[in-house]
C-alpha positions as CSV (number, residue, x, y, z in Angstrom):
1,X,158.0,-73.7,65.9
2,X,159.6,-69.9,66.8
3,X,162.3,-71.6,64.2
4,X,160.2,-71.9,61.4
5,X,158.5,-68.5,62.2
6,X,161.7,-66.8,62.2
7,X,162.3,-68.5,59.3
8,X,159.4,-67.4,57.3
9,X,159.8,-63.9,57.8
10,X,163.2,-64.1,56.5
11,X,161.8,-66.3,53.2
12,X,159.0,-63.5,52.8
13,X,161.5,-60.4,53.3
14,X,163.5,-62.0,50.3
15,X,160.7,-62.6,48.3
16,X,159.4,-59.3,48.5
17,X,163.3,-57.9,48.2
18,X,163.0,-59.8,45.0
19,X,159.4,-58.7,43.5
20,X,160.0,-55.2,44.5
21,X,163.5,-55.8,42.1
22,X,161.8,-57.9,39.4
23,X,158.9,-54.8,39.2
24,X,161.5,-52.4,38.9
25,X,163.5,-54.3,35.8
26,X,160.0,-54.7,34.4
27,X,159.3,-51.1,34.5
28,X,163.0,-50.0,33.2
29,X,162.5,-52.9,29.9
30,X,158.9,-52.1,29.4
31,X,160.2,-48.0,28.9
32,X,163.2,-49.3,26.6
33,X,160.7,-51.2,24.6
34,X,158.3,-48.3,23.9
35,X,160.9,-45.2,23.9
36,X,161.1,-43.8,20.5
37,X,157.8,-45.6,19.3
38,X,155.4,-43.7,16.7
39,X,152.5,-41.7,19.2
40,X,149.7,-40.7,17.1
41,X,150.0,-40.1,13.2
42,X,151.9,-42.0,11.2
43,X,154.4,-40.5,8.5
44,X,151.9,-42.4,5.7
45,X,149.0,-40.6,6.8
46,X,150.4,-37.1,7.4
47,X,151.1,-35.6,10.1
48,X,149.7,-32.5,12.9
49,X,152.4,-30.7,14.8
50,X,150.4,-27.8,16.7
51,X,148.6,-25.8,14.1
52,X,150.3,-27.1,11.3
53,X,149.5,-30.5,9.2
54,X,152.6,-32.2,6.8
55,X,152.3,-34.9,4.4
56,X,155.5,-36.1,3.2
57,X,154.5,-38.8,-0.1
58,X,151.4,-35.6,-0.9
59,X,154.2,-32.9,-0.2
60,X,151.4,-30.7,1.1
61,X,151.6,-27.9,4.2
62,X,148.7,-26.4,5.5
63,X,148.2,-24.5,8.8
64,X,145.0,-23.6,11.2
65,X,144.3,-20.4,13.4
66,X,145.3,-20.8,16.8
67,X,143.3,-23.1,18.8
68,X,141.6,-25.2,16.1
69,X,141.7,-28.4,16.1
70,X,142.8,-30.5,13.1
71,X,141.8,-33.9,12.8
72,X,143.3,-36.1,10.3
73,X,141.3,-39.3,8.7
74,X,142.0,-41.8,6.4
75,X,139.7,-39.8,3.8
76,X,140.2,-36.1,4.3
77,X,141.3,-33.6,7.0
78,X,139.3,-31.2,9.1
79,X,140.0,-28.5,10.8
80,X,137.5,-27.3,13.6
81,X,136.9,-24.3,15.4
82,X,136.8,-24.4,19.5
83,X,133.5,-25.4,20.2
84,X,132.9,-26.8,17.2
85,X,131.1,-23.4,15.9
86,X,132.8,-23.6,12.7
87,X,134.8,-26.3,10.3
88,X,136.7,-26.7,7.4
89,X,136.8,-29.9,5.0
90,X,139.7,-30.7,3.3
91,X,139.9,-33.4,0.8
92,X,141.9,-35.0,-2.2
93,X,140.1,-36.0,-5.5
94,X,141.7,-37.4,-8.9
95,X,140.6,-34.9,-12.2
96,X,139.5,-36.0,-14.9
97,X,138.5,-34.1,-16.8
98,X,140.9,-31.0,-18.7
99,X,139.2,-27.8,-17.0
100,X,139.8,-24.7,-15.3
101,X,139.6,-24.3,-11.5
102,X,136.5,-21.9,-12.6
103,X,135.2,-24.6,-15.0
104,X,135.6,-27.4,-12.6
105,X,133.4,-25.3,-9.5
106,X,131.1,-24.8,-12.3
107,X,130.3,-28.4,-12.7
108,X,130.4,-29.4,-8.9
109,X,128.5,-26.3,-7.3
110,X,125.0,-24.3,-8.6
111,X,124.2,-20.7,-8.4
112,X,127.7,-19.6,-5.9
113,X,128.5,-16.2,-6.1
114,X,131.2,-13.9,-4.9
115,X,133.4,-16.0,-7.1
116,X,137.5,-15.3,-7.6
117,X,140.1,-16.9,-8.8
118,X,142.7,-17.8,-6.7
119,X,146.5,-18.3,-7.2
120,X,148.6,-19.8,-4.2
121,X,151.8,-20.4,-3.7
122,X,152.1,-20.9,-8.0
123,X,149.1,-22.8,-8.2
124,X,145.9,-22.5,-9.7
125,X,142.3,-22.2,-8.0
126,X,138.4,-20.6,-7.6
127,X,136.8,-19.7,-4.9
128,X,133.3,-18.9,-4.2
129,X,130.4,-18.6,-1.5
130,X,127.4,-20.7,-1.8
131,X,124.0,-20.2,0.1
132,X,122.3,-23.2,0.6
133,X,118.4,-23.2,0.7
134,X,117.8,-23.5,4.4
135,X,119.7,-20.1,4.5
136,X,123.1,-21.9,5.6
137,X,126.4,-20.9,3.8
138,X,129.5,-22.3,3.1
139,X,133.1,-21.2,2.0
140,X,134.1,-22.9,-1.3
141,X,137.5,-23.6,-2.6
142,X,139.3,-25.9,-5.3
143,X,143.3,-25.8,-5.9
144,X,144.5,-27.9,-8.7
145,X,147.9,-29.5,-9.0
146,X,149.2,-32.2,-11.6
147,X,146.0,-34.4,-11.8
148,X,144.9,-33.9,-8.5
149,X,141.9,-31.6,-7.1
150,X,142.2,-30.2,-3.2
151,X,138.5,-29.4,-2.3
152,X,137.7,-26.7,0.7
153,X,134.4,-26.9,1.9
154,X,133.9,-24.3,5.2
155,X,130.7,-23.6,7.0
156,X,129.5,-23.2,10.6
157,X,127.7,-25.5,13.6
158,X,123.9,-25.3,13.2
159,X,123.5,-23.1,16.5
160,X,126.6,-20.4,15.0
161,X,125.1,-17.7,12.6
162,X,128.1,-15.1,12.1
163,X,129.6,-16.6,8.9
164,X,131.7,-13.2,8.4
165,X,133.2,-14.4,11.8
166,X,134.7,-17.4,10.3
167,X,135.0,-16.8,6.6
168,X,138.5,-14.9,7.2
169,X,139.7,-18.3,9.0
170,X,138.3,-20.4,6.3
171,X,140.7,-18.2,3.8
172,X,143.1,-18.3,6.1
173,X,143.8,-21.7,6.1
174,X,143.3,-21.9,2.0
175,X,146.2,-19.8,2.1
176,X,148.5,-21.7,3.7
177,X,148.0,-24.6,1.0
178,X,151.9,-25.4,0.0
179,X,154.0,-27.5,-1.0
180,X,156.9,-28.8,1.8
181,X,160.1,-27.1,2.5
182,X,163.1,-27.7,4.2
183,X,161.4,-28.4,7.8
184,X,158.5,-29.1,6.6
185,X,160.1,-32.5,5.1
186,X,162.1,-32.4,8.7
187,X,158.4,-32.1,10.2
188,X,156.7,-34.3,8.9
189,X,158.1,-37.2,10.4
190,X,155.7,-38.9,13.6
191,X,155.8,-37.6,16.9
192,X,157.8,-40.4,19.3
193,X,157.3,-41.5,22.7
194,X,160.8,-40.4,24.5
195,X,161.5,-41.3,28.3
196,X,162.5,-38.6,30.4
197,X,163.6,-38.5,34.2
198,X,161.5,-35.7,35.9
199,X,163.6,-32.9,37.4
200,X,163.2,-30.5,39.8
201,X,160.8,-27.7,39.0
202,X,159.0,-29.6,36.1
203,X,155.2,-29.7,35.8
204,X,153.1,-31.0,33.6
205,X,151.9,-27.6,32.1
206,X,155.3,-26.7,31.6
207,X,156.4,-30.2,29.7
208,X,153.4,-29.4,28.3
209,X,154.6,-26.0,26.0
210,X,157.9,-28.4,24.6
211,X,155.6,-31.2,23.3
212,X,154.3,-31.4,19.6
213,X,151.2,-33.0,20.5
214,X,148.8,-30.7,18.4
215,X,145.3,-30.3,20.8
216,X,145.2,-30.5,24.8
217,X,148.9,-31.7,25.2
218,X,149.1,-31.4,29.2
219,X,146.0,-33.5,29.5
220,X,147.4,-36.1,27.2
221,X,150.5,-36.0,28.9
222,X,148.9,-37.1,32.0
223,X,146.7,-40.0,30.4
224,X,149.6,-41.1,28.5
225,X,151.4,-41.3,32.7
226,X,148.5,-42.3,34.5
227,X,148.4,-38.8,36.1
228,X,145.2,-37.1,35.1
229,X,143.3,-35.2,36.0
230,X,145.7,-33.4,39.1
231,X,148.8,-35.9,40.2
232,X,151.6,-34.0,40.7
233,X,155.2,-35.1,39.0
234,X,157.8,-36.5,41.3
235,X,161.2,-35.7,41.2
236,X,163.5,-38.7,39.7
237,X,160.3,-40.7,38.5
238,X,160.4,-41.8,34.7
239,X,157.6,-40.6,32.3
240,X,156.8,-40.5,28.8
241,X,156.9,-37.4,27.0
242,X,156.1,-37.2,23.0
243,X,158.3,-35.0,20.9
């Protein structure tokens, strides 16, 4: 009977020798199969690196004040103030009609005023401020390029009544309406899931400042490791980082 005890123990001691070895090539394949895989946007859809957006087949750059959000959907992008006090709609139409960027605000929007024409970056645009009739007003802006129309549409969260605050901000980002260069081209390629060894010295706030991930990058740092809301890194362990 002691035989078979003995035995047993030494079966068991294998086995778990041999599950802890079998968990550990699991992990090592499963971080081969997903290192260098697309986190996030997709090159098709364009692209958010920090404050900035890029969209390689539109060729268009635009950029947000510091710590807005930008939040990119299949139909238009938006770009949102912290707290959600104030936002700004971007979207993409075809024209079709032959008119001005004055002639074309015109047709789309009633009694604006403060109205300007604007040129950015070469191209052609008008600007205006509309007051709605429950008081509320909104930033309005059109760029035209080839046969295409890029519609701005700013305005503020019901509870937020400084529009002054926010109108520079909603120019702002007009502004930065281009066409991509160099890096932008460079930039707008996905963000990837890389694995990296943790070293000595590395937290997640720190790992945090060297990723691309545009809004709250240490805590998705941690979701994406199973780390949040407070685990501490270990030295030698492998993570996932997004670059």
């Amino acid at each position: 009977m002691l035989f078979f005890a003995k035995r047993l123990l030494v079966f068991l001691f294998l086995l778990n020798i041999k599950n802890k070895k079998g968990a550990a090539k699991t992990q090592a394949d499963y971080f081969e199969k997903i290192n260098g895989m697309v986190y996030g946007d997709s090159e098709e859809s364009g692209v958010r690196k920090g404050n900035e957006f890029f969209h390689k087949d539109l060729d268009l750059y635009l950029a947000s004040p510091n710590n807005w959000e930008i939040i990119n959907t299949s139909k238009n992008i938006i770009f949102r103030a912290p707290f959600s006090k104030a936002m700004l709609n971007v979207s993409l139409e075809d024209l079709n009609f032959r008119e001005t960027p004055k002639e074309y605000m015109q047709r789309v929007a009633s009694e604006f005023s403060k109205g300007e024409d604007l040129k950015i970056n070469g191209y052609k645009g008008y600007t205006c401020i509309v007051r709605e009739r429950t008081g509320e007003m909104r930033r309005l802006a059109v760029l035209m390029r080839e046969s295409k129309v890029y519609q701005f549409v700013g305005y503020l969260d019901e509870q937020e009544k400084d529009f002054q605050k926010f109108d520079p901000l909603f120019m702002q980002i007009i502004n930065s309406w281009d066409r991509l260069d160099q890096r932008g081209r460079e930039m707008s390629k996905p963000l990837r899931i890389i694995k990296y060894i943790v070293n000595k010295g590395d937290t997640y706030k720190k790992l945090a400042k060297g990723s691309s991930i545009s809004y709250n990058a240490e805590d998705q740092l941690r979701l994406l490791n199973g780390d949040f809301p407070n685990r501490d890194l270990v030295v030698g362990k492998v993570i996932k980082l997004v670059r």
